[in-house]
C-alpha positions in Angstrom: -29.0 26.2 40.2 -28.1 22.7 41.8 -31.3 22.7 44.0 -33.9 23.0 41.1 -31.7 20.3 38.9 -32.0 17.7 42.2 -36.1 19.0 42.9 -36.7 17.8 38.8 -34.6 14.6 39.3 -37.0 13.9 42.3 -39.9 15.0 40.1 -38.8 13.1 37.4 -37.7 9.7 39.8 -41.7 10.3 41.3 -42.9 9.6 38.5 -41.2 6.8 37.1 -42.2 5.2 40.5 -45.6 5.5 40.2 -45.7 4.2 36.3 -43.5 1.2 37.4 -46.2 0.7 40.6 -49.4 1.1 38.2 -47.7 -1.1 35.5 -47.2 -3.9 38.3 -50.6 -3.5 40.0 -51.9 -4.1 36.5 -49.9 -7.1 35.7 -50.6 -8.6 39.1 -54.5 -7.9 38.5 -54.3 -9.6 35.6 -52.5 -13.0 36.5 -55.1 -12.8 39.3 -57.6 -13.1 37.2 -56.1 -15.4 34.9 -55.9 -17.8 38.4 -59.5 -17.2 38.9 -60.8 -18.1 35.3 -58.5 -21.0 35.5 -60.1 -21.9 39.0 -63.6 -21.1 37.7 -63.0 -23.8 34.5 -61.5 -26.5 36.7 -64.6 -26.5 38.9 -66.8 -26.3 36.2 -65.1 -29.2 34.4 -65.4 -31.3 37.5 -69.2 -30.8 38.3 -69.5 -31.1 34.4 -67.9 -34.9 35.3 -70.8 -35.8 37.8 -73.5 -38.0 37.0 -77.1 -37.2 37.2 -77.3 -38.9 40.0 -74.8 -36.9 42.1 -75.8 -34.0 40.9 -79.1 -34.6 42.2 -77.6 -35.3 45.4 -76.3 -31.6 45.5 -79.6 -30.2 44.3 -78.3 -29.3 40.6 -79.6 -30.8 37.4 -77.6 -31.7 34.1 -79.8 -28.5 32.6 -78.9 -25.9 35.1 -74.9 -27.0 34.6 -75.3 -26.7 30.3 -76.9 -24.0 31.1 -74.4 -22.1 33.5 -71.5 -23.1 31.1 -73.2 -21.5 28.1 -73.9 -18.4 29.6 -70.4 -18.3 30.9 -68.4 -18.9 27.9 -71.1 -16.3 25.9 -70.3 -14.0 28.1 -66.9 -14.0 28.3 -66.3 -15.0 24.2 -68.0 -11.5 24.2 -66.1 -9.4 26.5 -62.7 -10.6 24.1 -61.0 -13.0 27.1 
């Protein structure tokens, strides 16, 4: 009788392991992307800073950056983030 009891305890102590491993892979996926997006919206603010000038000198036009933040924040406005 006391062998089964301690074979569902490990069952049981399985499993709450592997919630509590999922539930922080998940939390940790998500702060990483929350770093990336962060990342992502710094750089785009700072090339968004440029002048025409410079951002000739990098072989990007004030167009192609309006147009890259648009598409960006469309897609994402969509997706619920």
């Amino acid at each position: 009788m006391r062998g089964s009891s301690l074979t569902i305890y490990a069952q049981t102590t399985r499993r709450t392991e592997t919630r509590q491993s999922r539930l922080l892979a998940g939390i940790v996926t998500g702060f990483r992307l929350m770093a990336r997006k962060l990342a992502e919206r710094r750089s785009r603010s700072a090339v968004m800073e440029l002048s025409d000038d410079q951002l000739k000198d990098i072989g990007l036009s004030r167009g192609q950056i309006e147009s890259d933040v648009h598409i960006s924040s469309h897609y994402w406005s969509n997706k619920g983030l």
